[in-house]
C-alpha positions as CSV (number, residue, x, y, z in Angstrom):
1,X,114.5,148.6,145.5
2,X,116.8,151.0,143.4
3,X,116.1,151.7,140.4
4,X,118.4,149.4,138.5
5,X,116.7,146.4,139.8
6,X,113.4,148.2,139.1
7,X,114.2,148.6,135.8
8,X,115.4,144.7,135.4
9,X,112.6,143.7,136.8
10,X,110.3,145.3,134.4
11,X,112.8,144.3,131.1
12,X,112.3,140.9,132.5
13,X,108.8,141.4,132.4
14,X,108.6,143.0,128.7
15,X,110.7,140.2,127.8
16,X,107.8,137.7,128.8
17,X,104.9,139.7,127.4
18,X,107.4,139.7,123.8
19,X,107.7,135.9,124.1
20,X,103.9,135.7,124.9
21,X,103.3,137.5,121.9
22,X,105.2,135.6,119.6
23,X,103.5,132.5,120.5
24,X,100.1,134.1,120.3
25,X,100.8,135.3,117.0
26,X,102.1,131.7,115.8
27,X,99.1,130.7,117.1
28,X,97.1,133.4,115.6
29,X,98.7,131.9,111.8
30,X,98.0,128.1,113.1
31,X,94.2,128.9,113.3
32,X,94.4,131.0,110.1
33,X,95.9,128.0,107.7
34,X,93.5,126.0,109.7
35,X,90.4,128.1,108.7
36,X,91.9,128.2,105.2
37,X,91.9,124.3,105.2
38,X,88.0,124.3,106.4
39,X,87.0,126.7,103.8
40,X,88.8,124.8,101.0
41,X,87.2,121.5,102.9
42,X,83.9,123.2,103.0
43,X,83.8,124.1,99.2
44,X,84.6,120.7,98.2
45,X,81.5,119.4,100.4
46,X,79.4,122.3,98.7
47,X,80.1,121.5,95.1
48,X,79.8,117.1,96.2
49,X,76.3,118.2,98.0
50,X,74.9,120.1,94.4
51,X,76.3,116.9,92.6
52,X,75.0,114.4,94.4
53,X,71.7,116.8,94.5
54,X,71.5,116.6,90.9
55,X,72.4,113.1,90.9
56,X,69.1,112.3,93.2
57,X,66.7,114.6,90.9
58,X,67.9,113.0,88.0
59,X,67.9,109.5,89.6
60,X,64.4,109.8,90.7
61,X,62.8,111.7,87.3
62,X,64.6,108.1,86.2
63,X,62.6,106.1,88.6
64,X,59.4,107.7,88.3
65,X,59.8,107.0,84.6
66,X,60.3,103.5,85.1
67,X,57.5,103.0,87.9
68,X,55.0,104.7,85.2
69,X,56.3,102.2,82.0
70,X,55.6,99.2,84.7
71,X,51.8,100.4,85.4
72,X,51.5,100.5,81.3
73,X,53.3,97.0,80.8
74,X,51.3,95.6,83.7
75,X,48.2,97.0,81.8
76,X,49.7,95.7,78.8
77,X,50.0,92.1,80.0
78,X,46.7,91.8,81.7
79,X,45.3,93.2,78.7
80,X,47.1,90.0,76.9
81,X,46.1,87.8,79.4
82,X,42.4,88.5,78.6
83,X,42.9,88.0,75.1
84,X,45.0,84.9,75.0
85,X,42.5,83.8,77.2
86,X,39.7,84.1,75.0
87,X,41.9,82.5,72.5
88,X,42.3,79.7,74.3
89,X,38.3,79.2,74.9
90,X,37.9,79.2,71.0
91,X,39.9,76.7,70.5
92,X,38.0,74.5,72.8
């Protein structure tokens, strides 16, 4: 082999690693946008989780409110139960 054909051998050689390169670095930028996506992506879901985690507290302090005022008006309505009740039996 002389060394002319040695030496176009290895420029055909660099010449591949170059275009391996170039599509490693495209690459390389495809997975950085990509990453760039998820992280916006991510944020998003963050900020929906601590509103939707706020949204439950509030929703059950709400409930628990409302399950307590039912005991009191179920108290309330037996209580008028009794006494319409008793009403009634003085009338008769």
């Amino acid at each position: 082999m002389t060394n002319e054909e040695f030496q176009k051998i290895v420029l055909e050689e660099l010449k591949s690693l170059k275009e391996g390169q170039r599509s490693l670095e495209k690459g390389q930028i495809s997975l950085e946008e990509g990453q760039r996506e998820i992280k916006k992506e991510l944020k998003a879901i963050t900020e929906q989780t601590a509103d939707l985690t706020e949204f439950r507290q509030e929703t059950n302090t709400k409930l628990d409110t409302i399950i307590e005022e039912n005991e009191i008006l179920k108290e309330l309505i037996g209580k008028h139960e009794v006494d319409i009740r008793r009403l009634q039996r003085r009338i008769v």
